[in-house]
C-alpha positions in Angstrom: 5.4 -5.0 -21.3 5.2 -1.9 -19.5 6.5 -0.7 -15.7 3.0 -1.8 -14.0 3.7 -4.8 -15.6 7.1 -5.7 -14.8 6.5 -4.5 -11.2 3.4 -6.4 -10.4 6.0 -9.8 -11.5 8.1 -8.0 -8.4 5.9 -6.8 -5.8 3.3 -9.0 -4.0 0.5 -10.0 -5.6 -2.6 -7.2 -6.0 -0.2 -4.4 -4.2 -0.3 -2.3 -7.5 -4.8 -2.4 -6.9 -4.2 -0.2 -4.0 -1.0 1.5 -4.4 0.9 3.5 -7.0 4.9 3.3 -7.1 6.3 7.3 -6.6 10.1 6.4 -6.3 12.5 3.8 -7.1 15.8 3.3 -5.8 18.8 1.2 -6.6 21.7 1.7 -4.5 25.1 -0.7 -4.3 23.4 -2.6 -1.7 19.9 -2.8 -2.1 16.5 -1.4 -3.8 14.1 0.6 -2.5 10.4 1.0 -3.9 8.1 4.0 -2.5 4.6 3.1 -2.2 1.7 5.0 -2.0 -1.8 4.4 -1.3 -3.9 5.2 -3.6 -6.8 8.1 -3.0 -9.9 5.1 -3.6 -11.4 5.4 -0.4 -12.9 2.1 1.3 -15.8 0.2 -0.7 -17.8 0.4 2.2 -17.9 3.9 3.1 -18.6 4.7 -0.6 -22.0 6.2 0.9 -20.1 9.1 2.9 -18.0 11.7 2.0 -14.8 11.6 2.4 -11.6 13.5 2.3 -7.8 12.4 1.9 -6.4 14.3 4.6 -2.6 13.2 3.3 -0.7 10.0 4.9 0.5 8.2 8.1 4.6 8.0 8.0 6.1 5.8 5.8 6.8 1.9 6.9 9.7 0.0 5.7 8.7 -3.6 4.4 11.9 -5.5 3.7 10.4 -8.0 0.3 12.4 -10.8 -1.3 16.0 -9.6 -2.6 16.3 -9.1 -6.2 19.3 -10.0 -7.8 21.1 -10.6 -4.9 20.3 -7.3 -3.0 17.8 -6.7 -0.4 15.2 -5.0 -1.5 12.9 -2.9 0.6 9.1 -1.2 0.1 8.7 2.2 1.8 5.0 2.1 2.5 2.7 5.5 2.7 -1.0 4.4 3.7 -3.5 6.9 3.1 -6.0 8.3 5.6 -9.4 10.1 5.2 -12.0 12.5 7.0 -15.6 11.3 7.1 -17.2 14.5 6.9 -20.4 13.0 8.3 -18.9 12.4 11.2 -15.8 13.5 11.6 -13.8 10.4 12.6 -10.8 9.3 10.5 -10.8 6.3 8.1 -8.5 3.6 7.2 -8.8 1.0 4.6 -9.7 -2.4 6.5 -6.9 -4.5 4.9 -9.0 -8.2 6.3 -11.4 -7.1 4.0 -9.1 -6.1 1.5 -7.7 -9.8 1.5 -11.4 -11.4 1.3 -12.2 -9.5 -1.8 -8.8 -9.4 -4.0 -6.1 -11.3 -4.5 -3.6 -9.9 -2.4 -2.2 -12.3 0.3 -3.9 -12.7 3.6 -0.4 -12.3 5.7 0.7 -8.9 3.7 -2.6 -7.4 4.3 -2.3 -8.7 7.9 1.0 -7.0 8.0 -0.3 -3.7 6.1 -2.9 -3.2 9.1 -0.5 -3.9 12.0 1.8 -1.3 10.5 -0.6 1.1 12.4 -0.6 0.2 15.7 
């Protein structure tokens, strides 16, 4: 079994679709995992182009502790340029919960964490 593997048992369910893991972290008394999104722009502006134009600041998510520590996800979501028109795009995370299997309530959470 390799580290995808093992971390997709960890992390909730589909998370690993949309993000890679850059960092982890064990300290005395707790785990941190660094999280960012990955540079697949939305399915439905695959008809544009568009440019990552880096990330938003990183959100702490505090998951289920692992062996007895907390353990927290330090999340970087991704933004793009639509050169067409120049507004900035966001992945639209209720229709990233319709299409995969990631949970409804952690893609609900995933687009508050920009507001």
């Amino acid at each position: 079994m390799d580290q995808k593997e093992i971390l997709s048992l960890l992390l909730p369910e589909g998370l690993l679709e949309y993000f890679d893991v850059i960092h982890t972290e064990k300290r005395p008394d707790f785990y941190a995992i660094h999280l960012e999104e990955k540079n697949q722009p939305p399915e439905q502006y695959k008809d544009n182009k568009l440019v990552s134009k880096g990330f938003y600041e990183p959100v702490t998510i505090q998951d289920f502790p692992l062996r007895g520590k907390a353990c927290y996800l330090m999340v970087k979501r991704r933004r793009w340029t639509n050169l067409d028109t120049g507004e900035i795009v966001v992945r639209d995370w209720d229709l990233v919960a319709k299409g995969t299997r990631m949970t409804a309530e952690f893609a609900a959470f995933l687009k508050a964490i920009n507001r």
